[in-house]
C-alpha positions in Angstrom: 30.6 20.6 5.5 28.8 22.8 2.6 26.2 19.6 2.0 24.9 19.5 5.9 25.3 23.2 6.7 23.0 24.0 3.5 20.1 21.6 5.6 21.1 23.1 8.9 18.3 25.8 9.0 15.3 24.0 7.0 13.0 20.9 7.5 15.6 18.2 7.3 17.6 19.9 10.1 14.5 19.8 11.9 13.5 16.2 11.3 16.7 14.3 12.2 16.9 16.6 15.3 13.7 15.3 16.7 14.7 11.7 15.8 17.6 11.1 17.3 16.5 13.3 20.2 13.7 11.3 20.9 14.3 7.8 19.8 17.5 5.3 21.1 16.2 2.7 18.4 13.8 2.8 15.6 12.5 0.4 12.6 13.1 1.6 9.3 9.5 1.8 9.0 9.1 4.5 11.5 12.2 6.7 10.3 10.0 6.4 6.6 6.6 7.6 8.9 8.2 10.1 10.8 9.9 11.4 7.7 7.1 11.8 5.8 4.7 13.5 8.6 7.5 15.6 9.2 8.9 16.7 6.1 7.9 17.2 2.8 6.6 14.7 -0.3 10.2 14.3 -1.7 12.1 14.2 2.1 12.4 10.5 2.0 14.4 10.9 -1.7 17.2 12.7 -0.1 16.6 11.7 3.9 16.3 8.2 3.9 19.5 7.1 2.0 21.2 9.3 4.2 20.2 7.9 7.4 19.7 3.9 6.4 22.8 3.6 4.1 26.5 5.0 3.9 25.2 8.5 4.7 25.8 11.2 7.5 26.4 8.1 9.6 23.8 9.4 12.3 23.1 5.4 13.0 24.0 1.9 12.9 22.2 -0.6 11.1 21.5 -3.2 14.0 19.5 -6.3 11.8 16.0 -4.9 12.0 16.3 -1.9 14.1 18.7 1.2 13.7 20.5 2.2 16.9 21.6 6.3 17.4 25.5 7.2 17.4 24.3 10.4 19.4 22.9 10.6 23.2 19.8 12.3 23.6 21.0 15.3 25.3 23.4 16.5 23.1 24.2 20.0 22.3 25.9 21.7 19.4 26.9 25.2 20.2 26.5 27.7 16.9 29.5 27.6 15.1 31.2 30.9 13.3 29.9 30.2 10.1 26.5 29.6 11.2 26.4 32.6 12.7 27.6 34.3 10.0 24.8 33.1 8.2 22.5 34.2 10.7 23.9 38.0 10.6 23.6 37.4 6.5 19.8 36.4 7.3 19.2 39.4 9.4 20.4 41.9 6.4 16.9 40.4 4.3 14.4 43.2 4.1 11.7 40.3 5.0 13.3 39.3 8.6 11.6 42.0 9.8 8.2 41.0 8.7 8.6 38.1 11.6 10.9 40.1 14.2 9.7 43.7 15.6 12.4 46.2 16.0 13.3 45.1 19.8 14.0 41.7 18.7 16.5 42.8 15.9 18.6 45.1 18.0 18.9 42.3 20.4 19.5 39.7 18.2 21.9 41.8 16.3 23.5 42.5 19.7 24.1 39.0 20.4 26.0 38.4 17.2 28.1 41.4 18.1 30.7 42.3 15.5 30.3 38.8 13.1 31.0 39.9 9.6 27.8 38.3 7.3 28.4 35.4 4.9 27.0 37.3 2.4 25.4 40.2 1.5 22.3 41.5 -0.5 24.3 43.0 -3.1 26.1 39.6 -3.7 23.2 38.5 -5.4 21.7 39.1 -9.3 18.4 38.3 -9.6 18.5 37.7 -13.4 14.9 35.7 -13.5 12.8 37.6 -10.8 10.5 40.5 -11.4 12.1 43.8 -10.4 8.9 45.5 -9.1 9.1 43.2 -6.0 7.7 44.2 -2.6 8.4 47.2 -0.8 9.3 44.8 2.7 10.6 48.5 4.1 7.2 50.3 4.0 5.4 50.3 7.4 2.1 50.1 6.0 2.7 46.7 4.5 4.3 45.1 7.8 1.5 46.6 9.6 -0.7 44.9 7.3 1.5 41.2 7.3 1.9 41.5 11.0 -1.9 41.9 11.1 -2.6 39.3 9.0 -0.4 36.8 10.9 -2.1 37.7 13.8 -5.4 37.3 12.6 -4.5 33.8 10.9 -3.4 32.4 14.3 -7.0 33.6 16.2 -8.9 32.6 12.8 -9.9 35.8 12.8 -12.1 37.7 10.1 -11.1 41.0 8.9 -12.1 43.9 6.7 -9.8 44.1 3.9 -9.8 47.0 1.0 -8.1 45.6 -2.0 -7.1 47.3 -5.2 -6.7 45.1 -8.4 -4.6 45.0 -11.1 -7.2 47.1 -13.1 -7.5 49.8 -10.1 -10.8 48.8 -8.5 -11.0 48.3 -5.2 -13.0 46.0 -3.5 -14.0 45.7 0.0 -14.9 42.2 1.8 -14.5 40.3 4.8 -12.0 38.1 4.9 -10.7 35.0 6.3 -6.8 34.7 6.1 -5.6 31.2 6.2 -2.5 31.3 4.4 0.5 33.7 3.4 2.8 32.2 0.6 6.2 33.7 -0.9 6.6 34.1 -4.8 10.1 34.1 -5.6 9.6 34.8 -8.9 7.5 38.1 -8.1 9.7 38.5 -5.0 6.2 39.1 -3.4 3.8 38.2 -0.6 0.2 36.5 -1.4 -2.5 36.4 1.1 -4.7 33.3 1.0 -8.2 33.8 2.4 -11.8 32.8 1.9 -14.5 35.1 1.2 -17.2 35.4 4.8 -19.8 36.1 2.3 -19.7 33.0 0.0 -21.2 30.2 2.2 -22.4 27.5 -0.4 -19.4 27.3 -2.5 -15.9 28.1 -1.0 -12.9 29.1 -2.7 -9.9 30.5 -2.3 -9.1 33.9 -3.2 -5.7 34.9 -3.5 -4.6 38.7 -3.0 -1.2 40.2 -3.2 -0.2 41.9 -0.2 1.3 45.4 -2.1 -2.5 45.9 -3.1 -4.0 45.6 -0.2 -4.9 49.7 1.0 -6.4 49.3 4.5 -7.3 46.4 6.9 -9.6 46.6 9.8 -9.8 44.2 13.0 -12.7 42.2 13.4 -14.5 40.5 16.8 -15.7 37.6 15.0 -13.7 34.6 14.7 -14.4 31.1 12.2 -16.8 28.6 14.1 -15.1 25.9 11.7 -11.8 26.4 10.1 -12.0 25.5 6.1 -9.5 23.0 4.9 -7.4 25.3 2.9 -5.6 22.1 1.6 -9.3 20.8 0.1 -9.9 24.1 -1.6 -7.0 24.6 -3.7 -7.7 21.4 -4.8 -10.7 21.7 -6.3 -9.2 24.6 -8.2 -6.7 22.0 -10.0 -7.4 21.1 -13.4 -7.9 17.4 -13.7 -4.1 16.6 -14.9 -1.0 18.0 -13.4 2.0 18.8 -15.1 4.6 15.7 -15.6 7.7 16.8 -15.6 11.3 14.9 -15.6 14.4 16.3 -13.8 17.8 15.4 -14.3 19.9 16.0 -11.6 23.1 17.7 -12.7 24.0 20.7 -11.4 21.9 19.8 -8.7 18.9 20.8 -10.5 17.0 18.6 -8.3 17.4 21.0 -4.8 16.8 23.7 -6.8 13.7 22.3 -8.3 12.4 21.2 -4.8 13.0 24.7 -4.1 11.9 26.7 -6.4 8.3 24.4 -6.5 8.0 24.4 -2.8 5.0 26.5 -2.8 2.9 23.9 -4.9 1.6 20.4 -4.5 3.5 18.0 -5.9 4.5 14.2 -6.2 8.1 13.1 -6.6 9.5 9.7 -7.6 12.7 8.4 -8.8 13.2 6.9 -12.0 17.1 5.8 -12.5 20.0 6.9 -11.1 19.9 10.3 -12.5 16.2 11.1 -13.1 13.1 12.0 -11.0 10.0 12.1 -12.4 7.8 14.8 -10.4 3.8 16.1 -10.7 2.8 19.5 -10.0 -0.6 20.3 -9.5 -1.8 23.4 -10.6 -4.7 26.1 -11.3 -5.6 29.1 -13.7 -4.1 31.5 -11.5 -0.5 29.7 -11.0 -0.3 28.4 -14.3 1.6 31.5 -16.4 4.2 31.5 -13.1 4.4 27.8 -13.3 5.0 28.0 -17.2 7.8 30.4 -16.6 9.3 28.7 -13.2 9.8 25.3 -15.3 11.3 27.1 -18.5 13.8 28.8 -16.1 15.6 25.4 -15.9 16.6 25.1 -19.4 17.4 21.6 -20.6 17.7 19.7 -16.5 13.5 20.2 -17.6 11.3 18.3 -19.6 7.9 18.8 -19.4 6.3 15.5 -20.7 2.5 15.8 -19.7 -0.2 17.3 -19.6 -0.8 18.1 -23.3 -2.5 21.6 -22.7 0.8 22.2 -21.0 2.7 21.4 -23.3 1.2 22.9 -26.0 1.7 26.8 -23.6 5.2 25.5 -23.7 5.7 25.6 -27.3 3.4 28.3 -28.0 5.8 30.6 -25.5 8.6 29.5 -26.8 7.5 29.8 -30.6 6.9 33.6 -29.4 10.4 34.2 -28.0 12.1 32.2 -30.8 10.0 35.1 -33.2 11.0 38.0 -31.0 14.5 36.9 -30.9 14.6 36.5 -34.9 12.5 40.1 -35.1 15.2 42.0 -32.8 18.4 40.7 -35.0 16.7 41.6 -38.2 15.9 45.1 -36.2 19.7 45.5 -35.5 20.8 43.7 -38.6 19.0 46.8 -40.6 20.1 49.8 -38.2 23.5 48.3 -38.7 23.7 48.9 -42.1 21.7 52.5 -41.6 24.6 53.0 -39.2 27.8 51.9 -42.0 
């Protein structure tokens, strides 16, 4: 029950609805092309084992073709747990980025008096920034709601941005893309710059600096490949790294590097080999993301990688030694 209900409300969910919705039969080449167009690089590691072989049992091998168990006009009703885990969704600060205050009270409503699967406070963050977002003020879901907006008309708008340094800059923007960091526990807006016509690039603007946005009347004639862009940003070799999957450090690796382009193969039984591509501005996040995963990690390419890896780690090894030799002497101060 825990395995399926864990792929209930993401992509997967979504994918083998639509297939065995739509189609009575279907080749094992088409459940590998509808896969892949519908999910993500690594969906046919976990989906298509599960749906060709001794899996969820979703269909029956039939020679060449695979018939559906299930009729195409099935329902399944929400169950208690999954509505407790809807009410547990509904206590994020972020659910109200997407929903306005109308559609919370009535969605609340509806769940009436279920008591939440879980609860903010459940959870320690102990490898997340603590200076995350402030999802609560109403300036900043002005702004995201704005933003959304905009992104869905391809709409340019006036944005006044404040950097890191505490300059603030002032530039039309196109918005093409909001992303989550989980390791900033943040919001990143990516647009591209009206004024740079020749050569376009990405620019990538955190959404807690951003200090006033104004509406625009002009729209994008052609909408930039935002795909194509980051792409030229990559340096020429990703990173190589090789997971082993115990403690099901595979999920949590598809997880934690949703937000990047990667590649993902299987190697044995208990290894996956996966590339992550990658530019100047991702690369310290990246660096700390992988070390997070202790030894289910190995970075084994590229060597400029490699070498941050070992230069970071030769840094904490010497702060580590520096604060016992710190408490080593105010221990003996102390007796």
């Amino acid at each position: 029950m825990s395995e399926l209900f864990s792929e209930v409300y993401n992509c997967y969910f979504q994918v083998i609805k639509s297939l065995i919705e739509t189609q009575k039969y279907i080749s094992k080449q088409e459940l590998t092309y509808r896969i892949q167009k519908s999910g993500f690089e690594e969906s046919l590691l976990t989906l298509l084992p599960k749906l060709t072989e001794k899996g969820w049992g979703f269909y029956e091998n039939n020679k060449t073709m695979f018939c559906s168990k299930l009729s195409t006009d099935f329902y399944v009703p929400l169950t208690n747990l999954q509505k407790s885990y809807l009410k547990a969704i509904l206590m994020d600060d972020k659910i109200a980025l997407f929903l306005d205050d109308d559609e919370l009270t009535a969605i609340n409503a509806a769940l009436g008096d279920v008591t939440p699967l879980y609860r903010p406070e459940d959870f320690y963050y102990y490898d997340r920034f603590a200076d995350g977002d402030d999802y609560q003020n109403p300036m900043y879901k002005k702004h995201f709601r704005m933003i959304q907006n905009a992104i869905e008309r391809h709409q340019y708008l006036d944005i006044a941005y404040e950097s890191r340094f505490g300059h603030r800059v002032h530039h039309y923007y196109l918005p093409c893309r909001l992303e989550y960091s989980m390791k900033n526990d943040c919001f990143r807006l990516l647009a591209v710059n009206r004024n740079v016509r020749r050569s376009q690039r990405v620019e990538i603007l955190n959404l807690s600096r951003i200090r006033e946005i104004t509406k625009s009347s002009e729209t994008a004639a052609q909408i930039p490949n935002i795909n194509q862009l980051l792409r030229r940003s990559y340096y020429k070799e990703p990173v190589r790294i090789l997971i082993k999957d115990r403690r099901n450090a595979l999920e949590r690796a598809m997880l934690q590097f949703a937000n990047y382009e990667k590649s993902t193969r299987k190697i044995d039984d208990n290894t996956y080999e996966c590339l992550i591509y990658y530019n100047k501005k991702t690369e310290t996040e990246l660096l700390i993301e992988i070390l997070s995963f202790g030894p289910m990690i190995k970075v084994v390419g590229n060597d400029a990688f490699v070498r941050l890896i070992k230069e970071r780690l030769s840094r904490q090894a010497k702060f580590l030694n520096y604060s016992e030799k710190t408490k080593g002497e105010q221990d003996n101060i102390n007796s």
